[in-house]
BALOBA-1460 file (C-alpha; in Angstrom, 3 decimals):
// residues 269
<rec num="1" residu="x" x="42.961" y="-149.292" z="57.052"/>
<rec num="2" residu="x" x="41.664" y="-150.875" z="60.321"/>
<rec num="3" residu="x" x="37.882" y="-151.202" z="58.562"/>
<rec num="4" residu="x" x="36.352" y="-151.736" z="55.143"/>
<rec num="5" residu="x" x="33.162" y="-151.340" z="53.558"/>
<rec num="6" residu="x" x="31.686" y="-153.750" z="50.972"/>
<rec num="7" residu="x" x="28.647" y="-152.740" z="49.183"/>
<rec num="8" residu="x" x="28.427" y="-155.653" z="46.632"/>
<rec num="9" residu="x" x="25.178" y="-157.318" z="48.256"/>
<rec num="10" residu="x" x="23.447" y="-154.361" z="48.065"/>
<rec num="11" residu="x" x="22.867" y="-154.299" z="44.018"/>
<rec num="12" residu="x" x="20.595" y="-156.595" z="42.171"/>
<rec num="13" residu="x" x="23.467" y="-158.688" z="40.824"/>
<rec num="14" residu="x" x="23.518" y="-160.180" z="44.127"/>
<rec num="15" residu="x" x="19.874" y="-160.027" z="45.549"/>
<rec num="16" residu="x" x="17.854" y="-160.021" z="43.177"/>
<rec num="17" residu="x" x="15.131" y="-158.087" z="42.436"/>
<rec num="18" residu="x" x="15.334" y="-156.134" z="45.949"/>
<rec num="19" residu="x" x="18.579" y="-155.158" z="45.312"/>
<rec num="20" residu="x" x="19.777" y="-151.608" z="43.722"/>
<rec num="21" residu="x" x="20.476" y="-151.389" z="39.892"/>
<rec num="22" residu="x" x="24.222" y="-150.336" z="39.582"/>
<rec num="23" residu="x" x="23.243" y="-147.677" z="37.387"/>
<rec num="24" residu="x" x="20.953" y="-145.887" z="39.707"/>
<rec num="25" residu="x" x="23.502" y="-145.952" z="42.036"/>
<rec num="26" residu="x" x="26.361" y="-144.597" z="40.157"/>
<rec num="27" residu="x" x="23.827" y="-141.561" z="39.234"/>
<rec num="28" residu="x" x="23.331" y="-140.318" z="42.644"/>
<rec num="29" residu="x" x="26.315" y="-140.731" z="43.580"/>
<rec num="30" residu="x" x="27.806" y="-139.043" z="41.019"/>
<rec num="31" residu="x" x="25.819" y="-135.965" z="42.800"/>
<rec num="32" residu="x" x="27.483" y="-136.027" z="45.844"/>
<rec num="33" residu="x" x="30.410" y="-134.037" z="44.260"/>
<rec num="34" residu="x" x="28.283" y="-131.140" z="45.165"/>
<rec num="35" residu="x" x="28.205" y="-131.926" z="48.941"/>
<rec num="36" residu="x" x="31.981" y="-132.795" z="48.622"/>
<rec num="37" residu="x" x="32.751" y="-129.769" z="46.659"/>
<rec num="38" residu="x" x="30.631" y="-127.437" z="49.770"/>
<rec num="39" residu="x" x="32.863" y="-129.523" z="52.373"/>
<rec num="40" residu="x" x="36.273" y="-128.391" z="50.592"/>
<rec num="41" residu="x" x="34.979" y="-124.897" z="50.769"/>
<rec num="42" residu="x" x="34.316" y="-125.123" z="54.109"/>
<rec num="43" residu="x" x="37.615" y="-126.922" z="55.248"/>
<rec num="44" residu="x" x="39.458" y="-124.107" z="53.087"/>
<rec num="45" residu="x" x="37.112" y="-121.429" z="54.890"/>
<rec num="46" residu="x" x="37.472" y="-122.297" z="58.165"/>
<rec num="47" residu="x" x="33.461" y="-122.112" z="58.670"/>
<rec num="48" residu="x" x="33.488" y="-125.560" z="59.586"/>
<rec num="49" residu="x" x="35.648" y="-125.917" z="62.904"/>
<rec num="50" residu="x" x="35.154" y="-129.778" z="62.479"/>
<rec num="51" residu="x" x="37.253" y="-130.026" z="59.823"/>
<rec num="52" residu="x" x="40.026" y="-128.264" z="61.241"/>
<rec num="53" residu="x" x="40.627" y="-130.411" z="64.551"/>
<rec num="54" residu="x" x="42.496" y="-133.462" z="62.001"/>
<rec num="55" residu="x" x="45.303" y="-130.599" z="61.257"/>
<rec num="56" residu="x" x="44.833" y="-128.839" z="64.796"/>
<rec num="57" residu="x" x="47.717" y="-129.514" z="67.674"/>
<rec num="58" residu="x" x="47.896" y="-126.185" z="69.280"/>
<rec num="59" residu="x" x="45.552" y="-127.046" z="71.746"/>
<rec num="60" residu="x" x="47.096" y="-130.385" z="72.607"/>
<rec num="61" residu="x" x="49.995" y="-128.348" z="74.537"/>
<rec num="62" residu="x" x="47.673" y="-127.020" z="77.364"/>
<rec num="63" residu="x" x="46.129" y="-130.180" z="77.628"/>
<rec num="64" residu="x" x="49.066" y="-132.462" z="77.717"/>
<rec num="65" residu="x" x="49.813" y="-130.560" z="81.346"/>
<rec num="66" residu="x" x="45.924" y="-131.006" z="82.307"/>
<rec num="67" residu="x" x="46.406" y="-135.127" z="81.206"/>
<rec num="68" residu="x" x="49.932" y="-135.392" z="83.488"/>
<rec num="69" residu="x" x="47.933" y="-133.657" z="86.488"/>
<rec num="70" residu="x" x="45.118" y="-136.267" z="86.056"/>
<rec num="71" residu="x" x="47.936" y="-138.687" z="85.494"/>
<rec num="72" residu="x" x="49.835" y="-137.684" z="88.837"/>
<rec num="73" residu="x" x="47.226" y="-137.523" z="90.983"/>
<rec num="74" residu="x" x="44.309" y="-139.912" z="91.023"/>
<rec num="75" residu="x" x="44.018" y="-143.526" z="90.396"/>
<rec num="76" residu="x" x="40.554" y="-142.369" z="88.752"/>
<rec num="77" residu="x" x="38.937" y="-140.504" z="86.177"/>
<rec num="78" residu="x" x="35.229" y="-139.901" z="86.354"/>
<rec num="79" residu="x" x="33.656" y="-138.489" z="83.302"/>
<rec num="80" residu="x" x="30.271" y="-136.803" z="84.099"/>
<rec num="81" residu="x" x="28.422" y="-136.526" z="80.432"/>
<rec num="82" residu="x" x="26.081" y="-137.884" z="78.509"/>
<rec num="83" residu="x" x="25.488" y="-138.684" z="75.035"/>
<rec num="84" residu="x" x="28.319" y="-136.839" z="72.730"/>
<rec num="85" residu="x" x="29.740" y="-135.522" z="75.830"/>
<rec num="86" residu="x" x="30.578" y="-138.886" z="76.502"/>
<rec num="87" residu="x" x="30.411" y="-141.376" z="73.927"/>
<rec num="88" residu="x" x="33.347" y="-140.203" z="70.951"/>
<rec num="89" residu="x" x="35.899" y="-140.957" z="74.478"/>
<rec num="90" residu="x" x="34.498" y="-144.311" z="75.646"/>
<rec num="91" residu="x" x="34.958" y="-145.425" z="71.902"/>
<rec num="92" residu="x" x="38.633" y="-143.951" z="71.970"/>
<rec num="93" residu="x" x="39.530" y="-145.494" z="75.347"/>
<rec num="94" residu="x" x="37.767" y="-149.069" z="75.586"/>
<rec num="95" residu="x" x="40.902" y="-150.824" z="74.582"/>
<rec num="96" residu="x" x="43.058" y="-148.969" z="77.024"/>
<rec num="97" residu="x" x="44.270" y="-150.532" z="80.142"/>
<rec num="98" residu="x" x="47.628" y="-148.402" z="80.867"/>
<rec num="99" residu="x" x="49.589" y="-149.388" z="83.165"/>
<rec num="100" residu="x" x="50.130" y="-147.269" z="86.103"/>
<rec num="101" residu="x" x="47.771" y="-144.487" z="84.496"/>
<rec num="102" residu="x" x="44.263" y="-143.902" z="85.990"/>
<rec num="103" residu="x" x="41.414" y="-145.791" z="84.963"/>
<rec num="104" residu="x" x="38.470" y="-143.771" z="83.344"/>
<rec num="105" residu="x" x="34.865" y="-144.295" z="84.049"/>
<rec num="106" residu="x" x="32.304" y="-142.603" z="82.125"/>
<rec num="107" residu="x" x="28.616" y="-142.327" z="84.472"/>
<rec num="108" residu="x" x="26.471" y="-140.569" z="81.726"/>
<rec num="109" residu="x" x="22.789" y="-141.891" z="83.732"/>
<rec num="110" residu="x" x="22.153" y="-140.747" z="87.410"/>
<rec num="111" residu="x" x="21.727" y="-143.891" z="88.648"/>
<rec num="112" residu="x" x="21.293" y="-143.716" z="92.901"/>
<rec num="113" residu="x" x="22.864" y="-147.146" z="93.136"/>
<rec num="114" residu="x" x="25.922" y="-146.394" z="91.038"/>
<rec num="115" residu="x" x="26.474" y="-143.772" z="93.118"/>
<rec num="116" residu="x" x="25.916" y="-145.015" z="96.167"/>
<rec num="117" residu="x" x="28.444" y="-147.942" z="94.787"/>
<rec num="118" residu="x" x="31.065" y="-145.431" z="93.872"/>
<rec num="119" residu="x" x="30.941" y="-143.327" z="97.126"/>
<rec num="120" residu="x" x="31.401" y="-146.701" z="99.223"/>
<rec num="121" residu="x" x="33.540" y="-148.084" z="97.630"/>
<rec num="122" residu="x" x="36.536" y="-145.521" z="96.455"/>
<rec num="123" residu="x" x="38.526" y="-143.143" z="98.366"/>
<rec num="124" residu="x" x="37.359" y="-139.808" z="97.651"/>
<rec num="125" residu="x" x="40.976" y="-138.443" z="97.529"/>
<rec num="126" residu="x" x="42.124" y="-140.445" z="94.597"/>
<rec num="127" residu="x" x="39.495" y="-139.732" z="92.409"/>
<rec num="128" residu="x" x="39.502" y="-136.885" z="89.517"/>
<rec num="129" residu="x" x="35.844" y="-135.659" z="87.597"/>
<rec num="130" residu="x" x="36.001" y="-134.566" z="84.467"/>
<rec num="131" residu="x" x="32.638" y="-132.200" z="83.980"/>
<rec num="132" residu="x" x="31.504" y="-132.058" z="80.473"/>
<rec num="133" residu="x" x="28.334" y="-130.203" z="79.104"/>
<rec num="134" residu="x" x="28.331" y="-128.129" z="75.968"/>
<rec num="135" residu="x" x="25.614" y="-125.919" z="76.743"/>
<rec num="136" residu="x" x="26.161" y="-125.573" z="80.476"/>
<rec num="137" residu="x" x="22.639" y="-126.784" z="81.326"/>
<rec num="138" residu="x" x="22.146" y="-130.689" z="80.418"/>
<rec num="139" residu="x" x="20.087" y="-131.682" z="83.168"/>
<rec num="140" residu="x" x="21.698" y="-135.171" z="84.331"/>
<rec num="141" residu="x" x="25.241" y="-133.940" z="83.907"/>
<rec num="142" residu="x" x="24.388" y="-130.933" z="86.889"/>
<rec num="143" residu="x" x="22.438" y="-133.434" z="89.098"/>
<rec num="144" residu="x" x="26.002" y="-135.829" z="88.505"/>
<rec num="145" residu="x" x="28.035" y="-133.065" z="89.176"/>
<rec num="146" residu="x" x="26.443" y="-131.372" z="92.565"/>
<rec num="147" residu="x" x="26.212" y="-134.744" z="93.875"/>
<rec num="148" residu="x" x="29.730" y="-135.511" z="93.842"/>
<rec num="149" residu="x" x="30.717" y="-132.094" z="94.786"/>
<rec num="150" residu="x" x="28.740" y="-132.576" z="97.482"/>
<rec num="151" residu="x" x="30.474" y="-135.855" z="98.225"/>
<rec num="152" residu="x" x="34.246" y="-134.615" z="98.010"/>
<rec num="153" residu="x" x="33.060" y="-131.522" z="100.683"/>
<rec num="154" residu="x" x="31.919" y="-133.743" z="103.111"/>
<rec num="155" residu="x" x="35.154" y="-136.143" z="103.193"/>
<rec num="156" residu="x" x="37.831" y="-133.651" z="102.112"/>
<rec num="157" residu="x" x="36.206" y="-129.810" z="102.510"/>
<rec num="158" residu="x" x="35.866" y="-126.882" z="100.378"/>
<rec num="159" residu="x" x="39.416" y="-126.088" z="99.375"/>
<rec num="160" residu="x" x="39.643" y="-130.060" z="97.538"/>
<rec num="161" residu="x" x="37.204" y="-129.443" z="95.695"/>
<rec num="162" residu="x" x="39.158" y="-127.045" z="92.729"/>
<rec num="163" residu="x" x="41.508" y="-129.847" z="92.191"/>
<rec num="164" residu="x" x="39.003" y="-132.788" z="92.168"/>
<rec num="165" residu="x" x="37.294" y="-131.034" z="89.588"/>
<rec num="166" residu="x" x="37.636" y="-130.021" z="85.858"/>
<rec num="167" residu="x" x="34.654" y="-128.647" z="83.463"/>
<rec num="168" residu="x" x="34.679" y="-128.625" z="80.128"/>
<rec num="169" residu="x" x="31.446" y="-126.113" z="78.774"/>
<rec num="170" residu="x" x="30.630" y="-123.456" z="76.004"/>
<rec num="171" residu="x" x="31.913" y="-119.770" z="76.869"/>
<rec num="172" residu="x" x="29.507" y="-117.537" z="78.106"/>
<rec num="173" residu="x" x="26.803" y="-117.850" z="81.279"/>
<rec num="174" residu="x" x="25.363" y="-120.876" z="81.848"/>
<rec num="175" residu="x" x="24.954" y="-123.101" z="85.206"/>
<rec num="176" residu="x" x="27.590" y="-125.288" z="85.016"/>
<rec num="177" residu="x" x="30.082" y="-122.532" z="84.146"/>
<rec num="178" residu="x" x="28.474" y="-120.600" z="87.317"/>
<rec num="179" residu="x" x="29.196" y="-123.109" z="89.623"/>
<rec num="180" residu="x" x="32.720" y="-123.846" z="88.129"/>
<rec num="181" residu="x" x="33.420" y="-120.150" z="88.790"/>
<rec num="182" residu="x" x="31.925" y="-120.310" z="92.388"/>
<rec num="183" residu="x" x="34.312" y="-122.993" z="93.464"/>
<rec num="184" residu="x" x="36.991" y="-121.645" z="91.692"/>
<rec num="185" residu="x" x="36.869" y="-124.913" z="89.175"/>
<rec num="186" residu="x" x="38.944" y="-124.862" z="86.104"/>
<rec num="187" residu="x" x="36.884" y="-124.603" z="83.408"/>
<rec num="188" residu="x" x="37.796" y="-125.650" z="79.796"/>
<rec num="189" residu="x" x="36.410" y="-123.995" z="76.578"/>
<rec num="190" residu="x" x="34.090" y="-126.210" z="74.671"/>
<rec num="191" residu="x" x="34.184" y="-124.478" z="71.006"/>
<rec num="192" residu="x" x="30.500" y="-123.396" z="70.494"/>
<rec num="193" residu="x" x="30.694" y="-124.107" z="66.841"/>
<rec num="194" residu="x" x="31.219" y="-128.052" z="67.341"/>
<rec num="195" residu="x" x="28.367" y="-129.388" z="68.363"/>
<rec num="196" residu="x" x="28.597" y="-132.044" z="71.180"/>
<rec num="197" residu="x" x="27.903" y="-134.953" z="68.939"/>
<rec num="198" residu="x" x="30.549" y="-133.946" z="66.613"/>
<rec num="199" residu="x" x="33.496" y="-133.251" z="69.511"/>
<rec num="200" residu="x" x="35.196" y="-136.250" z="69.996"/>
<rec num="201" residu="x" x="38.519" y="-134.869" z="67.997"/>
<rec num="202" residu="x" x="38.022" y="-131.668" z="70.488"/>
<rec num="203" residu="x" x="39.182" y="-131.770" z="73.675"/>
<rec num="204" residu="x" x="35.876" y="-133.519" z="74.693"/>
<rec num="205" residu="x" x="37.097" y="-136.704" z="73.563"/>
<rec num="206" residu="x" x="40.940" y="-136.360" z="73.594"/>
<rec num="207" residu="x" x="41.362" y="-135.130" z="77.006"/>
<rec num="208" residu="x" x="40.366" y="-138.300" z="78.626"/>
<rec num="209" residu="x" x="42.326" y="-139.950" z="75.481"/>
<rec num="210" residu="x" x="45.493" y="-138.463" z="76.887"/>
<rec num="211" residu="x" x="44.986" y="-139.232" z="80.825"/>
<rec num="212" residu="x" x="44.440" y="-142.460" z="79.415"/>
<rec num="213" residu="x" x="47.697" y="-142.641" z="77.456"/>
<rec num="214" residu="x" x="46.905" y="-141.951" z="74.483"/>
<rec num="215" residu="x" x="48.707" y="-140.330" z="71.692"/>
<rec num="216" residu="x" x="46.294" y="-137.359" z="70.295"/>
<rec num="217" residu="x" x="48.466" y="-136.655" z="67.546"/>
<rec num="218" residu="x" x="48.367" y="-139.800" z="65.743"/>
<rec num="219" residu="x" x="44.467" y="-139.796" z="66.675"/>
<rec num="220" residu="x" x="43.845" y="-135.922" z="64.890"/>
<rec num="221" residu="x" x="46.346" y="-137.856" z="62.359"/>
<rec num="222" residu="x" x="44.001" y="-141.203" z="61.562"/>
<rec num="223" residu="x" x="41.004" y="-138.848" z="61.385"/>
<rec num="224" residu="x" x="42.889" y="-136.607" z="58.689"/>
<rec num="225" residu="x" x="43.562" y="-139.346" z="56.382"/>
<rec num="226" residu="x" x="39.691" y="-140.019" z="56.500"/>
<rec num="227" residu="x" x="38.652" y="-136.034" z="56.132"/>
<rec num="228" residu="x" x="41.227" y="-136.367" z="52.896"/>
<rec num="229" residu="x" x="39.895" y="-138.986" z="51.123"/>
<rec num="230" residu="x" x="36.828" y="-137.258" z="51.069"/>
<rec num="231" residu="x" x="38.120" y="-133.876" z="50.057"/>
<rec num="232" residu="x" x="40.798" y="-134.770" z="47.812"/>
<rec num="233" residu="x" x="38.950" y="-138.048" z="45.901"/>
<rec num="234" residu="x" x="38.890" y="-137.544" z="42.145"/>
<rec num="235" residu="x" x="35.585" y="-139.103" z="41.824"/>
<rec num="236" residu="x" x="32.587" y="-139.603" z="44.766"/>
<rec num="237" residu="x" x="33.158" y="-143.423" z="44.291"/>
<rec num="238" residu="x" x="36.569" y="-143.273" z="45.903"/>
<rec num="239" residu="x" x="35.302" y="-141.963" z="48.944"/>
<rec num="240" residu="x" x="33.485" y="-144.403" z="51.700"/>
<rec num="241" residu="x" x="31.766" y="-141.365" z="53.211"/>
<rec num="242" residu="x" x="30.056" y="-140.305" z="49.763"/>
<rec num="243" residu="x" x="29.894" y="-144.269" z="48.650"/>
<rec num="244" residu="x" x="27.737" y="-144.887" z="52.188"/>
<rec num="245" residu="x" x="25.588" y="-141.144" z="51.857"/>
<rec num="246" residu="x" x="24.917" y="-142.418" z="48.125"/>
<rec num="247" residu="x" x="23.460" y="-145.431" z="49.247"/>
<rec num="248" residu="x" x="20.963" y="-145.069" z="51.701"/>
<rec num="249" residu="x" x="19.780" y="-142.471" z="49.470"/>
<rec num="250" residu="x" x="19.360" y="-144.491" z="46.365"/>
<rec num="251" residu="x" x="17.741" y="-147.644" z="48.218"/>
<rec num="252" residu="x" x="15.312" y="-145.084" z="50.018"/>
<rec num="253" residu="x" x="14.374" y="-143.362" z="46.333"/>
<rec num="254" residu="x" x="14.499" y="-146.660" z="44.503"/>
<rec num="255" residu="x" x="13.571" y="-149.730" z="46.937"/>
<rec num="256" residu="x" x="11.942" y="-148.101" z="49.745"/>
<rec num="257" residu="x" x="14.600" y="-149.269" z="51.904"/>
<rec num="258" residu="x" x="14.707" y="-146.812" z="54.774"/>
<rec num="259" residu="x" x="15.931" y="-148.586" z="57.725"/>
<rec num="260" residu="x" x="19.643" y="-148.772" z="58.611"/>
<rec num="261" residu="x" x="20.219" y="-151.354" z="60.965"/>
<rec num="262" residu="x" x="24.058" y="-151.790" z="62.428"/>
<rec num="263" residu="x" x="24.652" y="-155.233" z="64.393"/>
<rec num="264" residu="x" x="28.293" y="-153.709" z="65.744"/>
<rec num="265" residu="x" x="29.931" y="-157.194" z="67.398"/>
<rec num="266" residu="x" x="32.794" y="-154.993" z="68.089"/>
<rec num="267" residu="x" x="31.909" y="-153.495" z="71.189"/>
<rec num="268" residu="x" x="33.564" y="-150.340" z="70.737"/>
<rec num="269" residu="x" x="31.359" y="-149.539" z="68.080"/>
């Protein structure tokens, strides 16, 4: 495993009289089986799509030929998202720097100067967007997306604009899916059932994973060893997920302990 979670300092043993009796702890969590038990039924279901996407490579065919046309064509990938829409691929891709693959930037803000940087500074013609909004309507990601629509009309005309442009949204009518369809943009499902925080295993995150060289297979792969020590543990304690949920739970109950403060030095994190 590339991580690993201690939780010795956070029992009285090693803190003292702030920290969490041992007992306590091995009570609640002990009563996560329940949660772990509802997230087996679910993954057996299908009710959860989430859970599915570890075991999932259907989808990876179709977008394997979207990656190679990134690939082939631009020395650029812009994402236009924000928050979930843009954050699960940033964390996949921060390491990557292929060689002779475009480079990805993610512009989640709308930021005049950025844009004002990015349209003086880069030819027009080698630059792909990548459109992402699950519901179709996030404010910032439209006001990203005329903008540089408008920018590729001016410099290369109407007809560029269909293969300058891919959106990724929800089925159904919405704005961004209107606007895909008036310029004859391809437009990628987003599953409605996953929300956008929760998407980086869907093609929300692994798309731009793959132009960037990634291998999505062994990614759905790593995740699935997680989902399955979860689902398959004999006890709570041998999962992290149920071992961390069990935690913050008991210190808020026991120790009135209810912030959770992460100092990530690892800046993909």
């Amino acid at each position: 495993m590339l991580y690993q979670q201690t939780i010795e300092t956070c029992f009285n043993a090693a803190t003292g009289d702030g920290g969490l009796r041992k007992a306590v702890f091995e009570e609640i969590v002990a009563k996560t089986a329940r949660g772990i038990e509802d997230l087996r039924k679910q993954h057996a279901e299908g009710s959860l799509p989430l859970l599915a996407l570890p075991q999932s490579c259907d989808d990876l065919i179709e977008l394997a030929s979207i990656a190679k046309h990134h690939q082939e064509c631009f020395e650029q990938v812009i994402i236009l998202g924000t928050g979930g829409s843009s954050l699960g691929a940033q964390a996949l891709t921060a390491l990557q720097e292929p060689a002779g693959l475009p480079s990805l930037r993610f512009l989640d803000n709308v930021d005049p100067q950025t844009f004002e940087a990015l349209f003086a500074t880069t030819p027009v013609k080698k630059i792909g967007f990548l459109v992402i909004s699950k519901s179709g309507e996030t404010a910032e990601t439209l006001t990203q997306f005329l903008t540089t629509l408008d920018w590729v009309r001016m410099n290369l005309g109407d007809a560029a604009i269909q293969e300058q442009f891919t959106i990724i949204t929800e089925p159904g009518d919405n704005t961004l899916r209107r606007l895909g369809e008036r310029w004859a943009i391809p437009c990628l499902d987003h599953d409605p059932c996953i929300g956008g925080r929760f998407s980086v295993l869907s093609l929300v995150g692994i798309l731009p994973a793959m132009i960037a060289g990634l291998d999505a297979h062994a990614v759905r792969k790593g995740a699935g060893v997680v989902l399955e020590n979860t689902l398959f543990a004999k006890h709570p304690s041998e999962s992290e997920t149920a071992v961390g949920a069990a935690l913050h739970i008991a210190l808020s109950k026991t120790q009135d302990i209810r912030e959770v403060v992460f100092m990530p030095y690892l800046d993909r994190l």
